[in-house]
C-alpha positions in Angstrom: 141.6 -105.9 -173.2 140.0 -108.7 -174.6 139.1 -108.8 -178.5 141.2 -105.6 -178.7 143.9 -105.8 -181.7 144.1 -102.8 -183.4 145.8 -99.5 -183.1 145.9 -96.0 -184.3 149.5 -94.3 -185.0 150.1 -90.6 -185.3 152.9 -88.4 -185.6 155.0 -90.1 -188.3 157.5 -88.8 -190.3 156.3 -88.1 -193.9 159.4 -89.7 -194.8 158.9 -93.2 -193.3 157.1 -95.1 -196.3 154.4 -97.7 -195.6 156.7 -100.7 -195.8 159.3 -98.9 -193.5 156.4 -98.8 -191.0 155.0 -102.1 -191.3 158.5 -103.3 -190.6 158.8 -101.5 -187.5 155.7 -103.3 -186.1 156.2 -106.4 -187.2 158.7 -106.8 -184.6 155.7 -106.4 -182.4 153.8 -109.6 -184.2 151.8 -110.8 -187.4 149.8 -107.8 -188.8 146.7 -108.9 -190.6 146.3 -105.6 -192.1 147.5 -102.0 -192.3 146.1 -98.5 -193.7 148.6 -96.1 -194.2 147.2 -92.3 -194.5 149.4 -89.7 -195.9 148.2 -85.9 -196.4 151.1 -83.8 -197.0 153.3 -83.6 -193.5 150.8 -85.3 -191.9 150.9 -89.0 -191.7 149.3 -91.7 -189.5 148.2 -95.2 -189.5 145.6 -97.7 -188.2 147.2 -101.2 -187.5 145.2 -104.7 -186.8 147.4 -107.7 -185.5 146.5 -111.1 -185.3 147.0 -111.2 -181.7 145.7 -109.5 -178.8 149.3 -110.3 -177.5 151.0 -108.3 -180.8 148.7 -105.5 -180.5 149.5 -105.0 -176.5 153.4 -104.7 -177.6 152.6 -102.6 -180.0 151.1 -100.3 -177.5 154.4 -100.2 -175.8 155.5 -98.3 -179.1 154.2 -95.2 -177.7 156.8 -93.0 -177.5 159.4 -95.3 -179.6 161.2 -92.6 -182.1 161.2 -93.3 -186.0 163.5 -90.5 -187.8 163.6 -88.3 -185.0 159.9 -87.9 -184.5 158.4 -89.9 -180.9 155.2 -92.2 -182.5 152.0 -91.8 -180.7 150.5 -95.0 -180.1 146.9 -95.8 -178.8 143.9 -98.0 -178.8 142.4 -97.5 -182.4 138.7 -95.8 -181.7 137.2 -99.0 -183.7 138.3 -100.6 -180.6 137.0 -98.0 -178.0 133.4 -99.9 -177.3 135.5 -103.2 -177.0 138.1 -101.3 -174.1 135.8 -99.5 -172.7 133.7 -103.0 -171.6 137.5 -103.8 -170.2 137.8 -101.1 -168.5 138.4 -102.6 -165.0 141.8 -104.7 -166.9 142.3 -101.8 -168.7 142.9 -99.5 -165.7 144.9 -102.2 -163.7 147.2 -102.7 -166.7 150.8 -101.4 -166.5 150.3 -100.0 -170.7 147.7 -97.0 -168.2 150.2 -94.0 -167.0 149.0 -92.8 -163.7 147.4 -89.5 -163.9 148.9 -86.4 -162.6 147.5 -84.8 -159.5 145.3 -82.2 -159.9 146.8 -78.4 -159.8 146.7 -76.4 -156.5 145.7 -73.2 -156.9 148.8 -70.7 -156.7 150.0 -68.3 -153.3 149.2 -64.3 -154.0 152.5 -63.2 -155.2 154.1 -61.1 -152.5 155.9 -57.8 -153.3 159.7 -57.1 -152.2 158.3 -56.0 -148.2 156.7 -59.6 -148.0 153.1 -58.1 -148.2 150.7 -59.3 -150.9 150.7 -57.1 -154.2 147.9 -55.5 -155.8 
């Protein structure tokens, strides 16, 4: 994901603080800046690192837990045009979960004689 530094998080606590945050990605690398947005209970932030490198380990954050609550971590939308251009290193990197296989449609549910119900 070349160029790509920045990401969004979502579901924080409205008790972590902006410092408190910043501190918890920091362990990831240098941030070169941070926007914190807090509305009531529902807090998120947008995060750009100096490094590709810091914003790739930051990635691996999704799902960390910060006061009980599991962060959502993803590729901030200013970044979508740049990912999307990666998209072949994007989809061979390990930070992409498989999908799930599609649904197969259920079995008619059979009543107590083994016979289809209607």
């Amino acid at each position: 994901m070349v160029g790509v530094t920045t990401v969004s998080v979502f579901n924080i606590p409205p008790a972590v603080v902006e410092h408190r945050l910043r501190g918890f990605f920091s362990r990831c690398g240098e941030i070169r800046r941070m926007k914190y947005d807090r509305e009531g209970y529902s807090c998120a932030a947008t995060i750009e690192f100096v490094r590709q490198s810091s914003f790739e380990e930051a990635l691996r954050m999704n799902g960390a837990e910060i006061d009980g609550s599991e962060l959502i971590v993803i590729v901030a939308a200013e970044n979508l045009s740049t990912a999307v251009a990666s998209a072949p290193s994007i989809a061979a990197s390990p930070l992409v979960r498989t999908p799930l296989p599609p649904l197969q449609p259920s079995s008619a549910v059979e009543d107590d004689d083994g016979e289809a119900g209607d």
